[in-house]
Backbone and ligand atoms as CSV (ligand in chain L), in Angstrom:
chain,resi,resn,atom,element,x,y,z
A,1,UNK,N,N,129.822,66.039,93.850
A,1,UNK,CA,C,128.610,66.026,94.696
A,1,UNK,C,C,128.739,64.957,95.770
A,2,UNK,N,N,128.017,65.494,97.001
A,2,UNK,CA,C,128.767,64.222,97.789
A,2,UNK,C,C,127.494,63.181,98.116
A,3,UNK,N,N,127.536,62.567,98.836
A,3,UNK,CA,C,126.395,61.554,98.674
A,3,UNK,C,C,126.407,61.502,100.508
A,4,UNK,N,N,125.564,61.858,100.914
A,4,UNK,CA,C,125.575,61.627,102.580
A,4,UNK,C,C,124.247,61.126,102.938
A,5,UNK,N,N,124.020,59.871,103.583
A,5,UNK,CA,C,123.020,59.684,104.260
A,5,UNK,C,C,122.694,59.926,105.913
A,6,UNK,N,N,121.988,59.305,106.051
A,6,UNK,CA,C,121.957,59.342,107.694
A,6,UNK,C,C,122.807,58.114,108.063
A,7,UNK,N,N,123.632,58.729,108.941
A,7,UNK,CA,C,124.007,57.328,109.568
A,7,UNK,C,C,124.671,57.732,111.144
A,8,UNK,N,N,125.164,56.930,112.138
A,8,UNK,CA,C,125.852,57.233,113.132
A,8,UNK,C,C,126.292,58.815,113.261
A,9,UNK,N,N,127.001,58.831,111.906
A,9,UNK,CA,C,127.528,60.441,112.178
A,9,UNK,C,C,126.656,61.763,112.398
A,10,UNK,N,N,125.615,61.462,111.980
A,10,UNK,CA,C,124.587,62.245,111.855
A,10,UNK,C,C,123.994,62.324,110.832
A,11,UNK,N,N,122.767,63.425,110.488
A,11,UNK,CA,C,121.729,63.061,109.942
A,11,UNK,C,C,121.593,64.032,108.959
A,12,UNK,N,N,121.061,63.741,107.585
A,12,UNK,CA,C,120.808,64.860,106.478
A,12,UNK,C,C,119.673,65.738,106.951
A,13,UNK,N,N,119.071,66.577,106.780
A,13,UNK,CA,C,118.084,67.443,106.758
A,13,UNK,C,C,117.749,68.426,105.207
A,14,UNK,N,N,116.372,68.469,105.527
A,14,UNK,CA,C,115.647,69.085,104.578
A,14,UNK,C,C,114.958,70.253,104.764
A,15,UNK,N,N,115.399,71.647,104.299
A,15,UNK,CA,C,114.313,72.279,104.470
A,15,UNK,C,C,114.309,73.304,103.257
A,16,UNK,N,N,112.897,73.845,103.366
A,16,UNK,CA,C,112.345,74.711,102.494
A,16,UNK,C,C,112.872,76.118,102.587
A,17,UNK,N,N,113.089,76.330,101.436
A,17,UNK,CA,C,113.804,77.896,101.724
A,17,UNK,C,C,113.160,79.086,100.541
A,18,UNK,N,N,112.284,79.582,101.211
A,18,UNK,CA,C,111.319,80.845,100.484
A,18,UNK,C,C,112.131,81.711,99.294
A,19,UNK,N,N,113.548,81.591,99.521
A,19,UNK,CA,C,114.305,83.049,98.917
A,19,UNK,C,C,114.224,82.343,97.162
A,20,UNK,N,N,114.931,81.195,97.311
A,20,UNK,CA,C,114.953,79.827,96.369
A,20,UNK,C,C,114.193,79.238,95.728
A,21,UNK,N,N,113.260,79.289,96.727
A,21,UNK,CA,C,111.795,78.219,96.215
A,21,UNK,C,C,112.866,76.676,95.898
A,22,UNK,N,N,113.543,76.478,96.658
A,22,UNK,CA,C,114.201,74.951,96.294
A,22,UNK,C,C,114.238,74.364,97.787
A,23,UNK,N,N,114.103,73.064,97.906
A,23,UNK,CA,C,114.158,72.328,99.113
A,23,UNK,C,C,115.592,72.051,99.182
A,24,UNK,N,N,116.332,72.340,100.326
A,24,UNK,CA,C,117.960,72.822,100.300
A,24,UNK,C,C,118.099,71.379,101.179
A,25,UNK,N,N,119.347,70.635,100.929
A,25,UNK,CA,C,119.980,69.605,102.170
A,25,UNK,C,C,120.566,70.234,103.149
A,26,UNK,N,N,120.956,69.845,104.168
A,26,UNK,CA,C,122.450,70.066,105.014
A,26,UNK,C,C,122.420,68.926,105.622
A,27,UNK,N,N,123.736,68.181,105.928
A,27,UNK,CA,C,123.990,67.607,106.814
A,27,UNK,C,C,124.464,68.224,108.183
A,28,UNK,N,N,123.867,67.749,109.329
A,28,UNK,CA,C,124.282,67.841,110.636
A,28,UNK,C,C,125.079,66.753,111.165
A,29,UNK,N,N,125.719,66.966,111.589
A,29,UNK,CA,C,127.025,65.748,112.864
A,29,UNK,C,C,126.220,65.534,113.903
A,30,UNK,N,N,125.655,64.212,114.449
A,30,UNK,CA,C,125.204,63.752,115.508
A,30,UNK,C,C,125.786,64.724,116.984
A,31,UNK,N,N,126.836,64.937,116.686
A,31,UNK,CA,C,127.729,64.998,118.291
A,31,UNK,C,C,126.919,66.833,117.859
A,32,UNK,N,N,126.931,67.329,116.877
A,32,UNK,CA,C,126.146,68.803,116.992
A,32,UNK,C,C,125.041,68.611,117.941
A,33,UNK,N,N,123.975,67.951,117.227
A,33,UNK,CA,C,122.640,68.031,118.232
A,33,UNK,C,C,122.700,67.294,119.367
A,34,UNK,N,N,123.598,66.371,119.774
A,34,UNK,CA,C,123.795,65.858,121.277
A,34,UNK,C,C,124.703,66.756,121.658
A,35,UNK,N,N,125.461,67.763,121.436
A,35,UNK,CA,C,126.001,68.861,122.564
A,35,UNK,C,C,125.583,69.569,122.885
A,36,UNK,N,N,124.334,70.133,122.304
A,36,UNK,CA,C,123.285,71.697,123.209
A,36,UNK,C,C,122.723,71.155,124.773
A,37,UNK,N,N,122.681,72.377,125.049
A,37,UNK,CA,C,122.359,72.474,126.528
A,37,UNK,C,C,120.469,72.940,126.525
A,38,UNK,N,N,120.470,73.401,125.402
A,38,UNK,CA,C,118.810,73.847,124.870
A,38,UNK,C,C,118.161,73.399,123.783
A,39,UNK,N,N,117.169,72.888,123.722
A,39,UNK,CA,C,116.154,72.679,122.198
A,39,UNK,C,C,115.119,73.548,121.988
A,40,UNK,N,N,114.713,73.978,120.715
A,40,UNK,CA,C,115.611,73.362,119.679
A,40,UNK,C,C,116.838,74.812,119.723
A,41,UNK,N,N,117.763,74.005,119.159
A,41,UNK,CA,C,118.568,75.006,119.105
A,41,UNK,C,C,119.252,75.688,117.587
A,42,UNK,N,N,119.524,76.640,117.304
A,42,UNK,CA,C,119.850,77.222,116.227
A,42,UNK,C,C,120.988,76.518,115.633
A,43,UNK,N,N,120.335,76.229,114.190
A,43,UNK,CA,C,122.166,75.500,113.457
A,43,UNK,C,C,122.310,77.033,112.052
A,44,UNK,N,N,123.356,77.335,112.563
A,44,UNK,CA,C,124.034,78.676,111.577
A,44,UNK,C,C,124.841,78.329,109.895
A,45,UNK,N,N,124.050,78.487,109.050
A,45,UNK,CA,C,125.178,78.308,108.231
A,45,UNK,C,C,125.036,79.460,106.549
A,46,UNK,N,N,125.373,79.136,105.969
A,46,UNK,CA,C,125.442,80.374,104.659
A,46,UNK,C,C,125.710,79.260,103.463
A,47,UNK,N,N,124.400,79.649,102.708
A,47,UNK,CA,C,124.273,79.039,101.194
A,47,UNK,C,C,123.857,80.253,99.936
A,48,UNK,N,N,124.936,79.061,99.177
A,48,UNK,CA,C,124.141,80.501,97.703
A,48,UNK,C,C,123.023,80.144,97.039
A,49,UNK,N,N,122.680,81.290,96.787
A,49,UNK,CA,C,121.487,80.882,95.702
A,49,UNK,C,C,121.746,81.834,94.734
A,50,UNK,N,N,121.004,81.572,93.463
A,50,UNK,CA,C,120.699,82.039,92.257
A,50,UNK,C,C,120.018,82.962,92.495
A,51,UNK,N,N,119.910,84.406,92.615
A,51,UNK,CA,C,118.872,85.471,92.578
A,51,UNK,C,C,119.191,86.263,91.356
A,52,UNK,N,N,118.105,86.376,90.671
A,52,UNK,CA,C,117.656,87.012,89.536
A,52,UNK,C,C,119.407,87.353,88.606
A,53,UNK,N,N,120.114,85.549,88.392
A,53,UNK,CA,C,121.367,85.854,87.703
A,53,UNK,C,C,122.318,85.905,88.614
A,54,UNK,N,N,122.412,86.585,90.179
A,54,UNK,CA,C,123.013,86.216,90.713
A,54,UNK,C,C,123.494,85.475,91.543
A,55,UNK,N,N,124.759,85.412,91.983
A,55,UNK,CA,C,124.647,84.653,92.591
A,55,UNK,C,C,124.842,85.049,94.435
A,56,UNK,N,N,124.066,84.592,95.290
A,56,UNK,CA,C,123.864,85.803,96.566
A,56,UNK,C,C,123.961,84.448,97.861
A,57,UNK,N,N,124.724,85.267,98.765
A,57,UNK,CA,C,124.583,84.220,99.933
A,57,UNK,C,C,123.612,84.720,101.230
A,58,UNK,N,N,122.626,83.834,101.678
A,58,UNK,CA,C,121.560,83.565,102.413
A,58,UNK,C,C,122.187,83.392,103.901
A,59,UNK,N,N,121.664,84.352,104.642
A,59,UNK,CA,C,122.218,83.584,106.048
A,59,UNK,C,C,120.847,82.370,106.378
A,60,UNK,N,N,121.038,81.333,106.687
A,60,UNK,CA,C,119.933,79.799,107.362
A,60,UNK,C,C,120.397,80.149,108.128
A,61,UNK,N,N,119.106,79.792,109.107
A,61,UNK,CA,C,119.423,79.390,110.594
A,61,UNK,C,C,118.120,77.751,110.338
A,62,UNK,N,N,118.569,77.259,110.954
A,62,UNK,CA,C,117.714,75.900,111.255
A,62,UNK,C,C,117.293,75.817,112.484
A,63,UNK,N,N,116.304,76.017,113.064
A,63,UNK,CA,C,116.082,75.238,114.686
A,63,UNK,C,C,115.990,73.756,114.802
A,64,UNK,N,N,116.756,73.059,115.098
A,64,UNK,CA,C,116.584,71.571,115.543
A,64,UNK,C,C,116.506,71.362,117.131
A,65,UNK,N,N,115.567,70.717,117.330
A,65,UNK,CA,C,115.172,69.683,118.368
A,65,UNK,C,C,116.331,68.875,119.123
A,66,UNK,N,N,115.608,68.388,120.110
A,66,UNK,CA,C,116.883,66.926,120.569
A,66,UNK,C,C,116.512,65.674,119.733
A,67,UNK,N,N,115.783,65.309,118.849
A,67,UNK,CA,C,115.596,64.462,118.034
A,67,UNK,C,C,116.265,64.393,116.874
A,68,UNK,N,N,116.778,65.909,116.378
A,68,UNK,CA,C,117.158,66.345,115.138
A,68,UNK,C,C,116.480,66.829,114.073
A,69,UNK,N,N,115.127,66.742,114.809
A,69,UNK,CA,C,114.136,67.085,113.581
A,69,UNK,C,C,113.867,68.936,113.499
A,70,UNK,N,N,113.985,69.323,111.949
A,70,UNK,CA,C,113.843,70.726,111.833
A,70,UNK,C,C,112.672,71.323,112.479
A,71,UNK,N,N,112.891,71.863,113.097
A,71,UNK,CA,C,111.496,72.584,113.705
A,71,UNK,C,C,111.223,73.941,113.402
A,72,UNK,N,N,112.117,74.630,112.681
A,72,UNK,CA,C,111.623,75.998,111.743
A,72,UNK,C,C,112.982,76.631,111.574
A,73,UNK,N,N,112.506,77.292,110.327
A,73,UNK,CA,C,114.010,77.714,109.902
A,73,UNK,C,C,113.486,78.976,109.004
A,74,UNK,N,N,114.977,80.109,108.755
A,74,UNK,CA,C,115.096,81.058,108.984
A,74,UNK,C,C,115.357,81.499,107.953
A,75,UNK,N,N,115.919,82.580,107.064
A,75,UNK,CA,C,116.373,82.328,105.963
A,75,UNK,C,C,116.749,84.169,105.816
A,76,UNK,N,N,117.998,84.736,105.574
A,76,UNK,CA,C,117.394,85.687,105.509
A,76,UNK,C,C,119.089,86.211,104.584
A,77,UNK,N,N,118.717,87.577,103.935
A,77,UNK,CA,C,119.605,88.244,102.399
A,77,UNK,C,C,120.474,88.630,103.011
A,78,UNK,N,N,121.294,88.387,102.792
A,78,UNK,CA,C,122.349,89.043,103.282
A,78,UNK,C,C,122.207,90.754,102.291
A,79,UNK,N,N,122.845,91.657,102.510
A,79,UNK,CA,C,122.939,92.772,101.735
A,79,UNK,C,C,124.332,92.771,100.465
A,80,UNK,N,N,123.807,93.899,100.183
A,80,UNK,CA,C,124.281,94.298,98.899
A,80,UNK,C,C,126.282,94.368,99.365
A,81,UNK,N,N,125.980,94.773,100.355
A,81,UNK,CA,C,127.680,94.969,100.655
A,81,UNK,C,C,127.946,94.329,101.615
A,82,UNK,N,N,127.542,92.924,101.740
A,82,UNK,CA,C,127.596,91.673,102.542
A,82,UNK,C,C,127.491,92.149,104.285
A,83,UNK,N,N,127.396,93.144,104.631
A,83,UNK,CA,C,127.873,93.767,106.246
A,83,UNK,C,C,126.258,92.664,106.743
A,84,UNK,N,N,126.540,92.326,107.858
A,84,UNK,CA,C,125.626,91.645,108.393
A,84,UNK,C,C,124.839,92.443,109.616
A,85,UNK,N,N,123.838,92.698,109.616
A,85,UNK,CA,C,123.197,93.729,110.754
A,85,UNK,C,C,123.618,93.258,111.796
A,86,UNK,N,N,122.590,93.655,112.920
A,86,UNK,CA,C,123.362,93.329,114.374
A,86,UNK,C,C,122.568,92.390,114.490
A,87,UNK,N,N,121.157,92.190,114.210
A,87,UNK,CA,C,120.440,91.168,114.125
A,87,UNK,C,C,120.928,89.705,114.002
A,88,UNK,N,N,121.861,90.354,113.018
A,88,UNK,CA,C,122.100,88.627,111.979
A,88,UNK,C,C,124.061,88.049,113.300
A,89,UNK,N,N,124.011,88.911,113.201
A,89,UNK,CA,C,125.220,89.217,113.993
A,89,UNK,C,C,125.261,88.428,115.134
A,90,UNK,N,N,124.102,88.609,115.983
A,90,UNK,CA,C,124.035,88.300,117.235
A,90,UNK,C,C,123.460,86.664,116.809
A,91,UNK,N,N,122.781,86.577,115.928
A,91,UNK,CA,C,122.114,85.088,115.675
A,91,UNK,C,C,123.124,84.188,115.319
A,92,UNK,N,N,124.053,84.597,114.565
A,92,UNK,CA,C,125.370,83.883,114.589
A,92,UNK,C,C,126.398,83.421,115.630
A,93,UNK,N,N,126.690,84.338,116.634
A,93,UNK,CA,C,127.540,84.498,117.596
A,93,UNK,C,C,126.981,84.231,118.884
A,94,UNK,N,N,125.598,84.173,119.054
A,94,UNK,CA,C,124.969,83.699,120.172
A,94,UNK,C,C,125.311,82.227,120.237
A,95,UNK,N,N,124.413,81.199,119.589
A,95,UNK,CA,C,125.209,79.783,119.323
A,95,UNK,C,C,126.614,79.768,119.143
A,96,UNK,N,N,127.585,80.189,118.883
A,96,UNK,CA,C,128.857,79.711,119.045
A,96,UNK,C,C,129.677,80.176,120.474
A,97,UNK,N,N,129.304,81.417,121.285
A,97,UNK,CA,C,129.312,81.464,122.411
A,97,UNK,C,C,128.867,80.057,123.547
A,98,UNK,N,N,127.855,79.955,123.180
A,98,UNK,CA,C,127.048,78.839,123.932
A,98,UNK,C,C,127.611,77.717,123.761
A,99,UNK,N,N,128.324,77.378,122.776
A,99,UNK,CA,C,129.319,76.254,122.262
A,99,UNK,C,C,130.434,76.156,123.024
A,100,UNK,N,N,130.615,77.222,122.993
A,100,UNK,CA,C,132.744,77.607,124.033
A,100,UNK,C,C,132.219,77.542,125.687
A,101,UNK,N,N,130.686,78.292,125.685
A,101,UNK,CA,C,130.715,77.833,127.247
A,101,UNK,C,C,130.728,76.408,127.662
A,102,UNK,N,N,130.096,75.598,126.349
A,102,UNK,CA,C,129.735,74.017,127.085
A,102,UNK,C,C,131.114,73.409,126.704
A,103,UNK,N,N,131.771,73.947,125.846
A,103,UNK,CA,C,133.575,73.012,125.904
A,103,UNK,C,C,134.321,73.431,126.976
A,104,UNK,N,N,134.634,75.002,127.821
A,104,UNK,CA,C,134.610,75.120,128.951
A,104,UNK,C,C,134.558,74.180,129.611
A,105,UNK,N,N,133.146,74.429,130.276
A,105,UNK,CA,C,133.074,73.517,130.734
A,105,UNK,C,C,132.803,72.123,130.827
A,106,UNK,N,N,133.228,71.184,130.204
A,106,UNK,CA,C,133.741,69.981,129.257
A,106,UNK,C,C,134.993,70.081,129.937
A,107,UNK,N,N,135.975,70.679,129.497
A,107,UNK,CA,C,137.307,70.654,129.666
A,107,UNK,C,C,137.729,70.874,130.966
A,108,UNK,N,N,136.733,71.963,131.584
A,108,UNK,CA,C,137.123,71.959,133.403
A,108,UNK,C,C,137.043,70.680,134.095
A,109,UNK,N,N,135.631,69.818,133.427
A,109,UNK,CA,C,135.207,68.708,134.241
A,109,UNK,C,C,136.489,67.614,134.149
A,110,UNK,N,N,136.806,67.585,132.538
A,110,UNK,CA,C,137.794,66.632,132.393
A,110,UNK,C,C,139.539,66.817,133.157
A,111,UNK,N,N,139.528,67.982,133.460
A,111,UNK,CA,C,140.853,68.543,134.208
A,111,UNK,C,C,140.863,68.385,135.455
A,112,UNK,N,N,139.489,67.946,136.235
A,112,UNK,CA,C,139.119,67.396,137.346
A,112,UNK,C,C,139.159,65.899,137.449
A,113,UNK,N,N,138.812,65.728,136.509
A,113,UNK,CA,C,139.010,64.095,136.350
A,113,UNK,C,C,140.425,63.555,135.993
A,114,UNK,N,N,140.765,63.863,135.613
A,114,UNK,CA,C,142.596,63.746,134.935
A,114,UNK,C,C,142.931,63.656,136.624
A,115,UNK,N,N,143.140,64.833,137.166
A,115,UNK,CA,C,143.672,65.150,138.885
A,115,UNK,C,C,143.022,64.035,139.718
A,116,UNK,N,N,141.751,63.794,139.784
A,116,UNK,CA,C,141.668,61.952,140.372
A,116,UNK,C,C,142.478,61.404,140.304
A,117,UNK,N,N,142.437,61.166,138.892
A,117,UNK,CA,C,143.106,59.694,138.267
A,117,UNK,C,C,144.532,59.747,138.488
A,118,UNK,N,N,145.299,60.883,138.675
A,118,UNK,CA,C,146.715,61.387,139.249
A,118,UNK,C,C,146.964,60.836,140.693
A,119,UNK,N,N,146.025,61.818,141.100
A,119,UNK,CA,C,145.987,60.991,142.956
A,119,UNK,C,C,145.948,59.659,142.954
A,120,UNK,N,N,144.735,58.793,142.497
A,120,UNK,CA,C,144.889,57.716,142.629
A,120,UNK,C,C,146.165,56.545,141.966
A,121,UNK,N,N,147.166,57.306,141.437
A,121,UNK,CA,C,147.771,56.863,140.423
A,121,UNK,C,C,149.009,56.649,141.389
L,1,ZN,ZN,ZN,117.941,78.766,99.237
């Protein structure tokens, strides 16, 4: 079990999850919620739970803020033959799109900056 607090790296979170009835952790990485370009923005991830003996994985979504604070969250069954609708599909792949556009461009800016520092070099 790991033991994570808040610290520099980022911050634990708490939220309530209806499927469970258990108050679930996750930790988030600071540099997560300081890289969106939007708040709050969707944090994607997949936990199991215990349903009636089994054991079943949940797609979460978390909305966090620029503060980090949960601002509503999502929770939803995956199916019987794990296929994820288009729904769940797009809620996944929307945020990680949005991720590659802002390292993009991250990496253009810094490939501009490198070429300065060349010239002036
Ligand atoms: Zn749960």
């Amino acid at each position: 079990m790991n033991i994570m607090k808040n610290n520099e790296e980022g911050s634990l979170k708490y939220y309530r999850c209806n499927i469970c009835n258990l108050t679930h952790e996750v930790f988030i990485k600071k540099s997560i919620i300081e890289g969106q370009s939007k708040y709050p923005f969707p944090y994607v991830f997949l936990h199991d739970s215990m349903v009636n003996g089994d054991i079943q994985e949940l797609l979460t979504i978390l909305y966090i803020d620029s503060n980090g604070k949960v601002r509503g969250s999502e929770i939803q069954k995956l199916g019987d033959n794990n296929l994820f609708s288009k729904e769940q599909v797009i809620n996944i792949v929307k945020p990680l799109v949005e991720e590659i556009e802002r390292l993009q461009e991250d990496h253009s800016k810094l490939t501009k900056e490198i070429d300065k520092l060349k010239l002036k070099s």
